[in-house]
N, C-alpha and C positions, 0 to 999 in steps of 0.2 A: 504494500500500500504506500503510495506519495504521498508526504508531506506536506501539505500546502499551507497560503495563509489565505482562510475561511473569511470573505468578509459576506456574506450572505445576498449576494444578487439570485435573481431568479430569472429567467428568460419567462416570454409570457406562457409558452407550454407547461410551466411548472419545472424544468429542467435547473436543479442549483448548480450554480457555479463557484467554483473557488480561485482564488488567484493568487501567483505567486510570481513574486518577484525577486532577481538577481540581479548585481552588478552590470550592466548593459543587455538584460533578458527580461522579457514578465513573459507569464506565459497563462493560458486560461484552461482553467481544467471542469470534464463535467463531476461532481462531485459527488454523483452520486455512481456510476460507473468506473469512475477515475480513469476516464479517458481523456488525455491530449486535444482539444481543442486548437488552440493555437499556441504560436509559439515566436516572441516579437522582437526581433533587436532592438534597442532603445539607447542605447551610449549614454545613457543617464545612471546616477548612482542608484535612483531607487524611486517608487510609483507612489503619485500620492492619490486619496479618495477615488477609486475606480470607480465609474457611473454607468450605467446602461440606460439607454434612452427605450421608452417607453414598449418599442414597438421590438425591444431586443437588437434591433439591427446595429446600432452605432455602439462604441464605448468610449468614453473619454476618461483620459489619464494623465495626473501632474508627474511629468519626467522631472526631477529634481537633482542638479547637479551643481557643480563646487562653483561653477560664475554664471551660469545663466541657468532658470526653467525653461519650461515650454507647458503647453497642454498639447498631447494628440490625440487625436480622433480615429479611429481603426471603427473597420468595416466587417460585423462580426460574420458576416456571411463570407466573403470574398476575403478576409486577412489582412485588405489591402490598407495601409495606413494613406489619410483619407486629407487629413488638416493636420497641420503645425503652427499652435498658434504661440506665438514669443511670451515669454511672461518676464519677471524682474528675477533677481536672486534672492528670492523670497520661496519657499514652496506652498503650493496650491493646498488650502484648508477645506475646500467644500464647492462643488459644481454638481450645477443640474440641469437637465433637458426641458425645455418644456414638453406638452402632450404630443404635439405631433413631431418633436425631433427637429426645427426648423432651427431653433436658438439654443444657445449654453448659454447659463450663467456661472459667474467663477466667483469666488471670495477667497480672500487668506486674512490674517490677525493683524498685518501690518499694510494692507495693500486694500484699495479703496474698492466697491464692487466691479466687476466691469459683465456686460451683455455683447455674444459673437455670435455671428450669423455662420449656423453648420455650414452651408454650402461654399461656402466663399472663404471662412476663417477670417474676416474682419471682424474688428471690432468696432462694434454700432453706435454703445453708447460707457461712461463710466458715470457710475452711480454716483461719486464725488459729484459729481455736476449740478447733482439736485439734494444736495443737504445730506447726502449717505459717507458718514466715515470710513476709516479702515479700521476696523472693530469686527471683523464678519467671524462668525465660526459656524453660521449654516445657512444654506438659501435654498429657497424650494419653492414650485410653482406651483400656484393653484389646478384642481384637476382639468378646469376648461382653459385654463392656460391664460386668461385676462391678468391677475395678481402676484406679483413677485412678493414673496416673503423674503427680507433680510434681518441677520438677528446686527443691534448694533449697540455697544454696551449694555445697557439694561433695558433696552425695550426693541421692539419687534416692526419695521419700516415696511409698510402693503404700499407696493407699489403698483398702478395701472401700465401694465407693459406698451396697450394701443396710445398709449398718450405721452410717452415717453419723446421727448425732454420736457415738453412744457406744464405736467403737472408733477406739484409737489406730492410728495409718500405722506400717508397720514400714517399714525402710531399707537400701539397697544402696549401695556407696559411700561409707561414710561416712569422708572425708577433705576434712572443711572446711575446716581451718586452709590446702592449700595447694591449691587443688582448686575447677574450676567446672564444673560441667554444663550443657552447653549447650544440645544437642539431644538428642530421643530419641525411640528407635522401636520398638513393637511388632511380633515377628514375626506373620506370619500367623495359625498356629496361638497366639499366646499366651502360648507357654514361654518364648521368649526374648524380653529386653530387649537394644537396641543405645543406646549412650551413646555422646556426645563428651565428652571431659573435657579440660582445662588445668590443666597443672599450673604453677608458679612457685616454681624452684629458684634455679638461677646464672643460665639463661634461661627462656623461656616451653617447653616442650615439650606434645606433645598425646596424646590415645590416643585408638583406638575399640574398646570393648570390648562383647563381651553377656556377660550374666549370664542366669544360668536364673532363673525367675522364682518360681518354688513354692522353692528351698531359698534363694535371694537371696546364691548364687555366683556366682563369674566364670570365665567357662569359656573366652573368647579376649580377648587384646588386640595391637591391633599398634599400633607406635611411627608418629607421623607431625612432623615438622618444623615446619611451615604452618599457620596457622590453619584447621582446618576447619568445614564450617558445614553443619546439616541432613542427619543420616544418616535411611538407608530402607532396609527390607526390599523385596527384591525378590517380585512376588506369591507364588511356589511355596518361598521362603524359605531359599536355597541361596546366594543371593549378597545383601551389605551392602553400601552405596553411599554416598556422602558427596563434598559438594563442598568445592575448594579453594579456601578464600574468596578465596584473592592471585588466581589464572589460571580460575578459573572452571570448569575441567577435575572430570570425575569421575574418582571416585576407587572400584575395585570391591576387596572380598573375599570369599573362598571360603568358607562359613561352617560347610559341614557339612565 
């Protein structure tokens, strides 16, 4: 049995994948066979946030090396590496597809959001432009593809992708001073937002909360002790999920 490092994508057949990365190699495995998929020269030190686009066909991945990134885009059907988009000597913290595969979004901790058009590898627009810092540690598109979610210190930036440059992000969460966003997730339908937040009182304490998304209220949270990492809706959107970064254990709640 291979070794791999398990980050949990799923192609839309249900087929898991796993991926693993080497010094100028990543390679995509199906992980439930442990069959060879593909297998990529990269001349990069190492792969950051692996993403699969909606439809399975694309993947995108931050190549991370000693003076320059990139993000490339690989053609999961054909092998064929597809876009090279330039990034800074920062590595890539968090990129996402939208629904139909047409845009990336990228984010990292020190570097401002920026929006690239799949087909072409330009870039469209930088989120600096309209009040978004470089503060991101997760970005994710709403299901019908209208609202960009970015996390940016302690609150959460919806932005209108069809109106992008000239309307401002309205905001959820806004408690920066003691407060970080960590992860977040769209429910199925849209309505709701799920967030991981930190907060830094006497100690570090955590919450998971959703918020409705059209009045940009909070409508559940519950208390957790532990660092958590990477919430998710469940497909039918009844139950929240989040792991616990110490034990690795999930962690469910009841939403409706």
């Amino acid at each position: 049995m291979q070794q791999h490092h398990l980050i949990g994508a799923y192609l839309p057949d249900g087929t898991p994948l796993a991926f693993q990365a080497d010094k100028n190699m990543f390679e995509v495995w199906n992980a439930k066979t442990d069959e060879l998929i593909h297998r990529w020269e990269i001349k990069f030190d190492y792969v950051s946030d692996p993403t699969l686009s909606q439809d399975g066909r694309l993947l995108a991945i931050g190549a991370v090396g000693d003076s320059n990134d990139q993000i490339q885009l690989w053609d999961m059907v054909t092998g064929e590496r597809l876009q090279v988009m330039e990034w800074i000597s920062i590595p890539v913290d968090t990129l996402a597809f939208n629904p139909d595969g047409t845009l990336l979004a990228s984010g990292a901790y020190a570097v401002s959001p920026l929006l690239w058009d799949v087909s072409t590898g330009t870039r469209l627009h930088d989120l600096f432009d309209i009040g978004i810092d470089n503060h991101v540690w997760d970005i994710e598109f709403s299901p019908d593809g209208t609202l960009l979610a970015v996390t940016t210190h302690g609150s959460v930036a919806l932005i209108n992708v069809k109106n992008l440059p000239h309307e401002l992000p309205t905001y959820i969460n806004e408690n920066v001073a003691v407060s970080e966003v960590f992860s977040i997730s769209f429910s199925p339908d849209g309505n709701l937002l799920a967030t991981i937040v930190s907060f830094h009182g006497a100690a570090w304490s955590y919450l998971v909360e959703v918020w409705d998304v059209s009045t940009r209220t909070l409508l559940k949270e519950w208390d957790f002790e532990k660092p958590l990492h990477e919430v998710a809706f469940s497909p039918d959107g009844c139950l929240l999920a989040a792991t616990d970064q110490e034990s690795g254990s999930l962690k469910l709640w009841r939403v409706e």
